[in-house]
PAKOLTOR-28704 format. One line per 5 residues: their letters; for each residue x, y, z of N, C-alpha, C. Coordinates in steps of 0.1 Angstrom, whole numbers, plus 5000, padded with zeros to 4 digits. Example, Ala and Ser with C-alpha at 12.3 -4.5 7.8 and 13.67 -1.06 7.14 Angstrom:
as> 5132,4943,5078,5123,4955,5078,5132,4967,5078 ~ 5128,4978,5071,5137,4989,5071,5129,5000,5079
//
This chain:
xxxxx> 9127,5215,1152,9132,5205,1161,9128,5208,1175 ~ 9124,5198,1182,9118,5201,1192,9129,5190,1205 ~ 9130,5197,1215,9136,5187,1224,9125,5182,1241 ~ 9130,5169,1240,9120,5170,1255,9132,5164,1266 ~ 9129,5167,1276,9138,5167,1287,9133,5161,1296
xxxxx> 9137,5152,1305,9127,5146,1317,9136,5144,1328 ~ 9129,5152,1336,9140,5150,1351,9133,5141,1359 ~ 9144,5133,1361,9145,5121,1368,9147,5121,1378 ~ 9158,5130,1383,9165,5124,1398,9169,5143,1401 ~ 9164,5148,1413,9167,5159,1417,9179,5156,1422
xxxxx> 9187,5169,1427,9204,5171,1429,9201,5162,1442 ~ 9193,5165,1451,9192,5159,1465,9192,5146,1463 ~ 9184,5135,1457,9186,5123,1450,9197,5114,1450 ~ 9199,5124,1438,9218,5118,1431,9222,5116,1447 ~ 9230,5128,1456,9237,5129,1463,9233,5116,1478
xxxxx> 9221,5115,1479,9219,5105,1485,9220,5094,1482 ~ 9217,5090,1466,9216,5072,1465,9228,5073,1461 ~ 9240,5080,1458,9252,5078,1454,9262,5085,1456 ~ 9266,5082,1471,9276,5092,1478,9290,5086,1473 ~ 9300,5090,1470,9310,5091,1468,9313,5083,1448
xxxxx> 9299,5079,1443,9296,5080,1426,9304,5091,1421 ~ 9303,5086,1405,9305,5097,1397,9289,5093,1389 ~ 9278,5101,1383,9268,5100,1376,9268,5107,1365 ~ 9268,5096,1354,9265,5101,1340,9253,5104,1339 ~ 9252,5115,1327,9240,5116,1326,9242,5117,1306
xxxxx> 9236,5110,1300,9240,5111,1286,9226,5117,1276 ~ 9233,5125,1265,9225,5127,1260,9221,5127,1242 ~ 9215,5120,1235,9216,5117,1220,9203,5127,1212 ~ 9206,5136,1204,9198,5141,1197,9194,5138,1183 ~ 9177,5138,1180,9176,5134,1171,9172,5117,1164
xxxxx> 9172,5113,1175,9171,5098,1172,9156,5092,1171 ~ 9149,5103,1175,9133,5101,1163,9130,5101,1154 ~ 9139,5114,1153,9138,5112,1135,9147,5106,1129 ~ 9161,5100,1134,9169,5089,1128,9156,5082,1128 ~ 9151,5072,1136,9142,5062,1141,9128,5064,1129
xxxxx> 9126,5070,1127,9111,5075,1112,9116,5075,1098 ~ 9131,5077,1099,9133,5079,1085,9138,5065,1084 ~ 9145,5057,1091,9149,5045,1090,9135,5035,1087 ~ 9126,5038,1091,9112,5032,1091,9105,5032,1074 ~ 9107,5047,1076,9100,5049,1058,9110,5046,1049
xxxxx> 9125,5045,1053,9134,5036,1044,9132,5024,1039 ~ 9131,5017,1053,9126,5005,1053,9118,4997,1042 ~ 9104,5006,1042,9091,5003,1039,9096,5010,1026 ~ 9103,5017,1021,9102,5021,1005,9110,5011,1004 ~ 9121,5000,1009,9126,4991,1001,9123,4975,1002
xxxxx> 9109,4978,1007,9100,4965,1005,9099,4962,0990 ~ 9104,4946,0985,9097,4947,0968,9081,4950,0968 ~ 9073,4952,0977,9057,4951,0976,9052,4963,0976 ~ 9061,4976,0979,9061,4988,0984,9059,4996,0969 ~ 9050,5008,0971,9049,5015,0957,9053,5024,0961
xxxxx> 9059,5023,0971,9065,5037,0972,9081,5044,0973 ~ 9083,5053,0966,9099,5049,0960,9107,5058,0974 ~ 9114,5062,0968,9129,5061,0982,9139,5073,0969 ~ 9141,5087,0974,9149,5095,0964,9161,5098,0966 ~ 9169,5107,0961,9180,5109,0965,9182,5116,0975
xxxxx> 9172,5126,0978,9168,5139,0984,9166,5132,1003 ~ 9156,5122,0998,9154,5116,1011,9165,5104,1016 ~ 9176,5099,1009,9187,5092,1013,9198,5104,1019 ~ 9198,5110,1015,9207,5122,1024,9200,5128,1035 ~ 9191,5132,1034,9178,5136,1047,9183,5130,1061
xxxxx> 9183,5112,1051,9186,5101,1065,9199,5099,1070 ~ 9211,5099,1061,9224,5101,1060,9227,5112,1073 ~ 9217,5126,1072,9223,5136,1081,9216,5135,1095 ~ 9201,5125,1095,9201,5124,1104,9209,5112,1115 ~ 9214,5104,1104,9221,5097,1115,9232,5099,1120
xxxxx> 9242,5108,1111,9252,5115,1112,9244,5125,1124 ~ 9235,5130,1127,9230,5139,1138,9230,5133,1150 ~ 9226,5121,1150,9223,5115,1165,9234,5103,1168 ~ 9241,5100,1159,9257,5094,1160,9261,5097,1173 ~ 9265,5109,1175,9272,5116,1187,9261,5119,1196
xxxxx> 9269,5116,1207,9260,5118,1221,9268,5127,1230 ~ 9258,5133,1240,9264,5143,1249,9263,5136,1260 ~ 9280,5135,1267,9279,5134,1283,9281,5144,1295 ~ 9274,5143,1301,9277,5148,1313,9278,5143,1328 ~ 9289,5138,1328,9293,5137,1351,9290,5143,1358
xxxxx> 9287,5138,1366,9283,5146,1379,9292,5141,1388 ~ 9301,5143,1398,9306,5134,1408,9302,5143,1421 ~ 9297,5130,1431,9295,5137,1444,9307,5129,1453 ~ 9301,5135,1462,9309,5131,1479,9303,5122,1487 ~ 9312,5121,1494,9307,5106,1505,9304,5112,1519
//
């Protein structure tokens, strides 16, 4: 598992374009590979598709959506 992180807005930022805000910042893990397995799901339950779909890989996808379901928040509140 690999994670990537992209900073957007330095602390100095926030505190300037949003003085007396509170700033979410949210965060969902795993939703590429929700997003790939939902894909090869897909495409194994094409009727044109020879390619099958197992049990092994119905649970695979089960945990990953159950993985990326829940999201992480985090607030920030500044001052005015």
């Amino acid at each position: 598992m690999h994670i990537v992180l992209s900073l957007l807005f330095t602390q100095d930022d926030i505190i300037r374009h949003a003085p007396g805000y509170a700033v979410m910042f949210m965060f969902q893990f795993g939703l590429e590979r929700a997003e790939m397995l939902t894909k090869q799901k897909r495409a194994a339950s094409d009727s044109r598709s020879t390619l099958g779909w197992s049990v092994v890989q119905e649970q695979e996808w089960k945990r990953a959506i159950d993985k990326c379901s829940a999201a992480e928040v985090l607030w920030v509140g500044t001052s005015s």
